[in-house]
C-alpha positions as MATLAB code, in Angstrom:
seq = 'XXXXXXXXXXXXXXXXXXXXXXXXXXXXXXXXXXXXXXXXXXXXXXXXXXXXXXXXXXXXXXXXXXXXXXXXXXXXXXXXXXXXXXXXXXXXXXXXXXXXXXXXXXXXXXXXXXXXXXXXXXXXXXXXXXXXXXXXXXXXXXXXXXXXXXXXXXXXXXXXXXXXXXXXXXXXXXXXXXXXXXXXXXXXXXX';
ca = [
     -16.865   42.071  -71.168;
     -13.275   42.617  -69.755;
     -10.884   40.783  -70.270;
      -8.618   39.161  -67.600;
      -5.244   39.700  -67.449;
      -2.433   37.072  -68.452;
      -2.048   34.502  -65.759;
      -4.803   35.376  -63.410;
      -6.123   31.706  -64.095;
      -3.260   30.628  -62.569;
      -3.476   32.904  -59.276;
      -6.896   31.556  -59.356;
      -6.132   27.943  -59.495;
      -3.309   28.478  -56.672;
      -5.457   29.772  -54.457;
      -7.996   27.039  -54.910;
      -5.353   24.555  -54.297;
      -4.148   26.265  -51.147;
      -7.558   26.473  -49.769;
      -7.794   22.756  -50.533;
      -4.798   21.770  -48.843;
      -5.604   24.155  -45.817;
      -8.993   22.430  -45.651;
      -7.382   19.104  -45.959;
      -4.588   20.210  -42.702;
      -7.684   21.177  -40.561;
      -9.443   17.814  -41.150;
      -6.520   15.024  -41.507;
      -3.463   16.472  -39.848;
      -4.442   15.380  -36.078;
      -4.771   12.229  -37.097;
      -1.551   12.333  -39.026;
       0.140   14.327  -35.727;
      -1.550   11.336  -33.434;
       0.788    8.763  -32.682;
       0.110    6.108  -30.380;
       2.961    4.361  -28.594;
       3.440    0.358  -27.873;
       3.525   -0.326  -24.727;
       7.630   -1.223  -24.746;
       8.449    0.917  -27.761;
       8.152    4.537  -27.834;
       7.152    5.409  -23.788;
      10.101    3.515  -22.972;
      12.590    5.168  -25.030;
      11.162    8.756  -23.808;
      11.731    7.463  -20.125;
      15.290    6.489  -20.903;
      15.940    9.671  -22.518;
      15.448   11.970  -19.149;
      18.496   13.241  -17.832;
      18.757   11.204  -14.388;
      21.087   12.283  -11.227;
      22.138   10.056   -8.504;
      20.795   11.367   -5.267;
      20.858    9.751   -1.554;
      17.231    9.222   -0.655;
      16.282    7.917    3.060;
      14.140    5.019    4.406;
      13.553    3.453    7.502;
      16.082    1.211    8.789;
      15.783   -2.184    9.674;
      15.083   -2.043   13.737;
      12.789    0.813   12.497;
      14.391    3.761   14.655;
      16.740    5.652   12.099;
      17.193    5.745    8.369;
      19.095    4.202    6.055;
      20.608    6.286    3.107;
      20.038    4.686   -0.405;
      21.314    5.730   -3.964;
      18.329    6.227   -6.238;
      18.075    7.635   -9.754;
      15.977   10.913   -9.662;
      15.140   13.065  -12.860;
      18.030   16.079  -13.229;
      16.343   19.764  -12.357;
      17.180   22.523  -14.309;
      17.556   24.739  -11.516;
      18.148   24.441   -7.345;
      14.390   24.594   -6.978;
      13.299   21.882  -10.436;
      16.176   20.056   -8.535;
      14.674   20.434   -4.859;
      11.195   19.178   -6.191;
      12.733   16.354   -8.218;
      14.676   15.258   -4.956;
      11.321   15.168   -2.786;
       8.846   13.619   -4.991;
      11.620   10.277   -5.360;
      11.547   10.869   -1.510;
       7.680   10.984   -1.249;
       6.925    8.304   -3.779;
       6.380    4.447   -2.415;
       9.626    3.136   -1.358;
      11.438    0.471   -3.589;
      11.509   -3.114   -2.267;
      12.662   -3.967    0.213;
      12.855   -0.549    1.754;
       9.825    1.531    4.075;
       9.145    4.397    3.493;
       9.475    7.470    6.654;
       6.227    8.820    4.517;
       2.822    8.699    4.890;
       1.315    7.524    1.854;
      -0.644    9.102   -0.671;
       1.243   12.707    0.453;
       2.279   14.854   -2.715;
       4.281   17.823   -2.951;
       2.375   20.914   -3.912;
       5.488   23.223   -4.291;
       8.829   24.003   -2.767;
      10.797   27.362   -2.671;
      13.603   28.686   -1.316;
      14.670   31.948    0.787;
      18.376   33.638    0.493;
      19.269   32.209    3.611;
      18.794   28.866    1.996;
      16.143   27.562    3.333;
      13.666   25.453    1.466;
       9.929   25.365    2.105;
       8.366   21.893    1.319;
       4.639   22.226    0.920;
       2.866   18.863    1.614;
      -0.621   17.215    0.928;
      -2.844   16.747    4.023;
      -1.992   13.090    3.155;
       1.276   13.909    5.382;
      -0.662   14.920    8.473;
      -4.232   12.422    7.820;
      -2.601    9.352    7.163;
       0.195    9.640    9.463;
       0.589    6.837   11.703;
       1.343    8.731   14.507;
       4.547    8.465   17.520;
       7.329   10.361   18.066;
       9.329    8.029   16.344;
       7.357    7.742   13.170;
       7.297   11.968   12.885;
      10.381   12.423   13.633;
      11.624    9.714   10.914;
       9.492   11.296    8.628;
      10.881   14.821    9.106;
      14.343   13.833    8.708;
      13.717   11.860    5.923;
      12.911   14.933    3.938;
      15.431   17.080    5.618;
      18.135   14.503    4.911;
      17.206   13.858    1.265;
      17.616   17.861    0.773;
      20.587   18.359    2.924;
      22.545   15.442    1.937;
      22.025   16.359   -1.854;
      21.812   20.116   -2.106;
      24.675   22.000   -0.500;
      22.725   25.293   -0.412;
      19.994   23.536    1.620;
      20.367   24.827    5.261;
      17.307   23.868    6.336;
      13.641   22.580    5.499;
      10.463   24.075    7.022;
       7.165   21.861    6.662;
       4.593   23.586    5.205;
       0.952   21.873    4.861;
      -1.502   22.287    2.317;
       0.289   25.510    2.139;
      -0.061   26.506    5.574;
       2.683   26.732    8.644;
       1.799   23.843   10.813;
       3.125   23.175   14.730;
       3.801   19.298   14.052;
       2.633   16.869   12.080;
       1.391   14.397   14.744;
       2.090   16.132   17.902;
       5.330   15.707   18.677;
       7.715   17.474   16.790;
       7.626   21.262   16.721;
       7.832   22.533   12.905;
       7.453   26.303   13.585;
      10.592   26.941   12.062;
      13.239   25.166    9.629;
      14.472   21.863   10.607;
      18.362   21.711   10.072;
      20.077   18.319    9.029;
      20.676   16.103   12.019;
      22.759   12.718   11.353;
      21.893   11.332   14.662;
      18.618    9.471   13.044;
      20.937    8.550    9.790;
      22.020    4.762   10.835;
      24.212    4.447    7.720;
];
């Protein structure tokens, strides 16, 4: 019979107490990983940790034939286009009280992007288009509510072209031709 050499015991009983503690990871450390926050405690304080801008977002005014520029908190972008999205997803989203919002609801963004000349391409849900109410007035104030929200908070914005469900669309309800990129237009900015 050989004989082992000095201190192989002790490799031996390492080893077994690695495996054990490996085995041990694999079975108990998700649930040590887990955590589950309260309600108020820790999915509040990640919300109030996100780096917030102040951006100018636009609703419909009160005789419901222009907008009315409002300063929101929206989530900081990294980047022009992070910022872009950022800027038209607080645009998109329900309107705080007592404000109405120029968009039809249930629309999401699906992407934006830009071009060198600095235009932006928005690409909507079919929300935009299905559940639009309809009128010149209503598609044109909810144009230029998404062209003012990116031209009155991103310089290098020189226009916005409305892309749906990714596609190059000739209006949204008829009346407003969106073959190419819409420019910022204060006339339908009240204040």
């Amino acid at each position: 019979m050989r004989k082992m050499p000095r201190g192989f015991g002790l490799y031996i009983a390492l080893a077994t107490l690695l495996v054990a503690g490996l085995i041990t990871l694999l079975v108990l450390g998700p649930r040590w990983l887990t955590t589950v926050p309260d309600e108020a405690g820790a999915g509040a304080t990640a919300t109030a940790d996100v780096r917030k801008i102040r951006a100018r977002l636009f609703y419909v005014d009160e005789h419901g034939t222009g907008l009315s520029g409002v300063e929101q908190e929206v989530i900081y972008g990294e980047n022009t286009a992070e910022q872009a999205r950022r800027i038209v997803e607080a645009q998109i989203a329900p309107a705080p009280e007592p404000h109405v919002s120029a968009i039809p609801a249930g629309t999401k963004l699906r992407t934006v992007f830009f071009t060198k000349a600095g235009e932006i391409y928005v690409d909507l849900s079919a929300d935009v288009q299905t559940n639009h109410p309809g009128g010149t007035m209503n598609e044109t104030l909810t144009v230029y509510a998404l062209v003012s929200a990116l031209t009155a908070n991103m310089r290098a914005v020189t226009g916005v072209q409305i892309l749906v469900e990714g596609k190059e669309v000739d209006t949204l309800a008829g009346h407003l031709d969106l073959r190419r990129p819409i420019e910022q237009d204060l006339k339908w900015v009240t204040n």
